[in-house]
C-alpha positions in Angstrom: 199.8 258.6 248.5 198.2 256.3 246.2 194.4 255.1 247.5 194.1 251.3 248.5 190.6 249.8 248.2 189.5 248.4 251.3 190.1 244.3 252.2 187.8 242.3 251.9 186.5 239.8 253.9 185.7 237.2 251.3 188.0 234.6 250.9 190.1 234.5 247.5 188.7 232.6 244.5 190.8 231.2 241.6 190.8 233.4 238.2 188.6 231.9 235.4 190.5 228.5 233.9 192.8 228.4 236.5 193.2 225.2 239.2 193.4 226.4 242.7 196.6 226.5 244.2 197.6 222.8 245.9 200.2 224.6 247.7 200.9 228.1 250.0 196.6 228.3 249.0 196.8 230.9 251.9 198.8 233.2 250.3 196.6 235.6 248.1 194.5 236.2 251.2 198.0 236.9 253.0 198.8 239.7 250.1 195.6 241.3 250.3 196.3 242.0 254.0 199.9 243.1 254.3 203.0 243.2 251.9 204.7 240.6 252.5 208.3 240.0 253.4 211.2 238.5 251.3 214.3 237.2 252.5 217.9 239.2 251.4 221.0 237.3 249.2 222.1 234.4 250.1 225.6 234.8 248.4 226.3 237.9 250.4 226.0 235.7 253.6 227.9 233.1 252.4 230.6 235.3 252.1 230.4 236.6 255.8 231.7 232.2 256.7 235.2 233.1 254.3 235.0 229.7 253.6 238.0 228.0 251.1 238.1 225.5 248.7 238.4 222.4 251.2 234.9 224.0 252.8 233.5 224.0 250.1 234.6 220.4 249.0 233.6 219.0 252.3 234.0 215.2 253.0 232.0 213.8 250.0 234.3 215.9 247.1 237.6 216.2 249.3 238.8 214.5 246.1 237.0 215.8 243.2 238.7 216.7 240.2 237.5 220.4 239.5 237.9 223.5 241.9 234.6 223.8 243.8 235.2 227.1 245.6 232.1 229.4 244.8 229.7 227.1 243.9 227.2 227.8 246.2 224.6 225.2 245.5 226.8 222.9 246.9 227.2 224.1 250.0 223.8 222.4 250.5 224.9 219.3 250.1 228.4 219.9 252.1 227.8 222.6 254.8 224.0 221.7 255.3 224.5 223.8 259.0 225.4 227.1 257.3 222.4 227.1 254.7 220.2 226.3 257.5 221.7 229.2 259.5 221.1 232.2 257.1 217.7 230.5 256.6 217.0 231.3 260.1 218.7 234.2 260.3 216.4 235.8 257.8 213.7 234.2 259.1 214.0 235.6 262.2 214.1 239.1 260.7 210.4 238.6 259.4 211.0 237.2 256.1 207.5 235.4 254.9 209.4 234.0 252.3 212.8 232.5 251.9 214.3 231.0 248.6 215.9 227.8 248.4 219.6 228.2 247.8 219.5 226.6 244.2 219.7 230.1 241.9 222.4 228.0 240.0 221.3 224.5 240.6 220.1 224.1 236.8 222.4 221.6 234.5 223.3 224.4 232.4 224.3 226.3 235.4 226.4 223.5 237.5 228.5 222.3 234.0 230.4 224.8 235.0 231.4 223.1 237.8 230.9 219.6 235.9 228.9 218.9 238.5 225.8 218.3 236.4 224.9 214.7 238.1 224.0 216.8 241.5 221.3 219.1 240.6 218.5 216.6 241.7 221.0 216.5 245.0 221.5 219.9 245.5 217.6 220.8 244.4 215.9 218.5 246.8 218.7 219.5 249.6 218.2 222.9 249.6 214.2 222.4 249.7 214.4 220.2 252.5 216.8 222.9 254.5 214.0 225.8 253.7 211.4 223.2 254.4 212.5 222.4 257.9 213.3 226.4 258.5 210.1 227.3 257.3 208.3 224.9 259.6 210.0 225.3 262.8 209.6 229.3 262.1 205.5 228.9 261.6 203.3 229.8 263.5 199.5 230.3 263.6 199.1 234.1 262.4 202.5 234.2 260.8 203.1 231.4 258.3 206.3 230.8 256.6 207.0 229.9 252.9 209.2 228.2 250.9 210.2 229.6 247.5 212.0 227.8 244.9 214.9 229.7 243.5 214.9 229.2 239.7 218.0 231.3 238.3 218.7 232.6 234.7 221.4 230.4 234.2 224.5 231.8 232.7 223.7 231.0 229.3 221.3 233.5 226.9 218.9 231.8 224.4 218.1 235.4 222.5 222.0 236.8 222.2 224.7 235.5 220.4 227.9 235.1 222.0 230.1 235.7 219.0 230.1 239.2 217.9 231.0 238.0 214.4 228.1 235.8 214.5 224.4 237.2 215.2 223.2 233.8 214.7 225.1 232.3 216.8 223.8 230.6 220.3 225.3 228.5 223.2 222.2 227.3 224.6 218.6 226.2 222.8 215.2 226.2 224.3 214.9 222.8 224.5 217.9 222.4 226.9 216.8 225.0 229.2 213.5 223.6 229.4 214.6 220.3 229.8 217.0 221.6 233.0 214.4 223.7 234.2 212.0 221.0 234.8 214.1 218.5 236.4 214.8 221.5 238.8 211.5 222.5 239.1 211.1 218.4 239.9 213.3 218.3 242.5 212.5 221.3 244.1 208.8 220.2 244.1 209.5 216.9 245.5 211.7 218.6 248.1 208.2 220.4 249.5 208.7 223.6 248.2 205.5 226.0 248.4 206.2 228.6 245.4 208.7 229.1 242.2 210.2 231.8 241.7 211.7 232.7 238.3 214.0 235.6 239.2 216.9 237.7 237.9 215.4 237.4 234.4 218.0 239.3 231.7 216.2 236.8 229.1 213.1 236.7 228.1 213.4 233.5 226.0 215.2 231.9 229.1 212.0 232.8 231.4 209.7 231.4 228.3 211.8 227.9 229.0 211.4 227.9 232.8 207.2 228.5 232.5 206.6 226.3 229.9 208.6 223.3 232.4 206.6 224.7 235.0 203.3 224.4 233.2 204.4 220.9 231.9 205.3 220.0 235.6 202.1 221.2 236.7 200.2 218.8 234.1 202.5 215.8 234.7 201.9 216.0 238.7 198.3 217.8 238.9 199.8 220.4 241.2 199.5 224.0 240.6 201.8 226.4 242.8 202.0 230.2 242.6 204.7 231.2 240.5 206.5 234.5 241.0 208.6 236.4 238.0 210.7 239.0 238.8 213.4 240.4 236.1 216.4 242.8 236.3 216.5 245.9 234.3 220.6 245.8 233.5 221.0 249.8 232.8 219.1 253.4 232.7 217.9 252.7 229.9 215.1 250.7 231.5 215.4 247.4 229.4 216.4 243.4 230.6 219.4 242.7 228.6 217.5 240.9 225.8 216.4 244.8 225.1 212.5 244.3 226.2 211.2 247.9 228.3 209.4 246.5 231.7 206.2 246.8 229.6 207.1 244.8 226.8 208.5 242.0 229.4 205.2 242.1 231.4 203.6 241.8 228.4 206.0 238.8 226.9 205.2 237.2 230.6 201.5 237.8 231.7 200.5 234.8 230.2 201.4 232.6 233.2 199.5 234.1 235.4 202.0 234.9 238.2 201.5 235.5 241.9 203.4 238.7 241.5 205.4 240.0 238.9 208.4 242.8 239.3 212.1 243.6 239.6 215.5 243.0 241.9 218.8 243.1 241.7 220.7 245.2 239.4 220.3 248.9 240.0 219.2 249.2 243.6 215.9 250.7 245.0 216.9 254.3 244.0 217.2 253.9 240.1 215.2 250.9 240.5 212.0 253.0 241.3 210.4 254.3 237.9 210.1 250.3 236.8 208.5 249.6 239.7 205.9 252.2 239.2 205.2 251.6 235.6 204.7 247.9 236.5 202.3 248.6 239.2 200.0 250.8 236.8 200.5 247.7 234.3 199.8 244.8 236.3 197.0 242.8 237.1 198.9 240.6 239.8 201.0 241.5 243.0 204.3 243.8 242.3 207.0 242.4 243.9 210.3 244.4 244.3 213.6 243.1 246.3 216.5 245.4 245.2 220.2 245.2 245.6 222.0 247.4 248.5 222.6 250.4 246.2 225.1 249.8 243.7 228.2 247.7 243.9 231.4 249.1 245.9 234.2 246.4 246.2 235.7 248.2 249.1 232.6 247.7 251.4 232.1 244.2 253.3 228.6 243.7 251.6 230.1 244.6 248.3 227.2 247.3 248.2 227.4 250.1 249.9 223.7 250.6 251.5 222.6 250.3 255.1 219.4 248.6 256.1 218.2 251.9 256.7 218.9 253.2 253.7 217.6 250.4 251.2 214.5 250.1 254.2 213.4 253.7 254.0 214.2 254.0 249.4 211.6 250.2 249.8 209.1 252.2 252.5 208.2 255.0 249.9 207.5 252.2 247.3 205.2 251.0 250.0 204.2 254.5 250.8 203.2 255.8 247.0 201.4 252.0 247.1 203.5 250.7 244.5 204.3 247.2 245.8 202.7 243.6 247.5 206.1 241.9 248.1 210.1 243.5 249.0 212.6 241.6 250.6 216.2 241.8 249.0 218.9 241.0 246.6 222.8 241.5 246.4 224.5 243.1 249.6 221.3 242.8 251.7 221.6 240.9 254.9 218.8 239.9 257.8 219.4 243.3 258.9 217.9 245.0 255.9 215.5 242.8 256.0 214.2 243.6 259.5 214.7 247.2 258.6 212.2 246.9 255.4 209.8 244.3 257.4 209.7 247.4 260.4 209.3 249.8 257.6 206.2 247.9 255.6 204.6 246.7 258.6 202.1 249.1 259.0 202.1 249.7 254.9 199.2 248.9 252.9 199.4 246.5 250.0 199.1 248.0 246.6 196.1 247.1 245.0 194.8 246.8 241.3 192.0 247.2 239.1 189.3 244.1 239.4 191.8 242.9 242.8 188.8 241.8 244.7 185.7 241.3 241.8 184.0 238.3 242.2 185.4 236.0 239.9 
């Protein structure tokens, strides 16, 4: 088992150049105590509700021109009652953290739908529903926090759709930055404590978000922690814009994050020798919420894992002190989650070189 250096009892001080944190400031004390808790996919519950087109729709779009059906942003705005459900649901399985159901509330991501005019609807929605969760779920020694979902969008600024075109693009930098930051807007406005820039398969797209987020921070004077965490798309151990997990900590470090890592994609199992060469690379928390195993159509998760399967493949992470945050990703449910939060709760946090220097 890897050593842990002992916590210390000094409160945490802000790097060198860095504004404290305006928001979730108790968080880096939290992370040097215990790994903390992530909640599991929202999709995956959505699916358990079975819900149809005119659910999805609701009163407001009953007559909207488009199919709707699988546009789970929404659903904030039109079934408030079953966001807030999972929310509690995986908050009552020990999730610190619980993201804001907006992975595809971006402009890019919703002109699928050509529902573009909702993001600032959906964004500050969904905040407000994790907001309210969060609050009624705190208490005293166990605080809860709200982390803005920023997806990937389904656009790639570094690949070229068109075989017979490498130069070819269906989405700029400037686009993405702009929709990132009026999503990062909302979501801020909607009380959100964190961002979290997640399922990363672009390097230039995760560039777009954290430049928005450092202009957002400068227009508003707020600083928040920001989480990165990327998903490594094969065994060959690359994001599919073809960085390694170095390479991509290394394209990324410059923002600074709260913790830095993987989910999704290949599960805990295969998932494991990223993990571990980001947590000998890393000067912030490792973070690591995997899918259940890898995807089997015939199961009712679509994965094919059991929460004590994923729990006890997250509790050797933990165990070989590899990681400061796990929660989950696709197929996971609450009741992985309160398998990995039994697992880690005795667990101590990794820790890194120069973690608790005076600063």
């Amino acid at each position: 088992m890897t050593a842990t250096l002992a916590v210390p009892s000094a409160p945490s001080r802000p790097r060198p150049g860095l504004r404290p944190y305006t928001r979730a400031a108790a968080l880096p004390d939290l992370m040097r105590e215990r790994i903390l808790i992530l909640d599991g996919a929202m999709g995956t519950m959505i699916q358990r509700y079975k819900l149809d087109e005119a659910a999805y729709r609701g009163e407001r779009f009953a007559t909207f021109a488009h199919d709707v059906k699988g546009n789970n942003e929404l659903l904030s705005l039109t079934q408030p009652q079953i966001i807030r459900e999972i929310h509690d649901q995986y908050l009552a399985a020990g999730a610190d953290l619980i993201e804001t159901n907006t992975f595809g509330a971006t402009t890019v991501a919703q002109a699928d739908y050509h529902m573009e005019d909702l993001v600032d609807d959906m964004n500050r929605a969904s905040a407000r529903l994790a907001r309210e969760a969060c609050d009624a779920a705190s208490t005293p020694d166990k605080p809860r926090f709200v982390a803005g979902a920023i997806g990937p969008t389904p656009k790639t600024a570094s690949i070229s759709p068109d075989v017979n075109d490498p130069a070819a693009r269906n989405v700029d930098f400037d686009t993405l930055r702009d929709a990132y930051y009026d999503q990062a807007k909302a979501l801020l406005d909607g009380g959100v404590d964190v961002f979290l820039v997640e399922t990363i398969f672009d390097t230039l797209n995760a560039k777009a978000a954290l430049f928005a987020l450092d202009a957002l921070f400068e227009d508003t004077g707020e600083r928040l922690p920001i989480m990165i965490s990327g998903t490594v798309t094969d065994a060959s151990g690359r994001i599919l814009s073809g960085q390694t997990v170095e390479a991509f900590w290394n394209s990324l470090r410059h923002a600074r994050p709260f913790t830095f890592g993987l989910n999704c994609a290949l599960g805990a199992a295969l998932m494991r020798p990223y993990i571990a060469e980001l947590a000998k690379l890393c000067d912030c928390g490792v973070s690591c919420y995997p899918n259940a195993g890898l995807p089997n159509p015939m199961s009712e998760t679509g994965f094919d894992e059991t929460p004590d399967v994923t729990s006890g493949l997250v509790g050797e992470f933990a165990d070989s002190g590899l990681v400061n945050l796990a929660g989950g990703c696709c197929g996971t449910t609450p009741e992985h989650i309160a398998a990995i939060a039994a697992r880690l709760a005795q667990a101590r946090p990794r820790a890194w070189p120069g973690q608790y220097r005076e600063e």
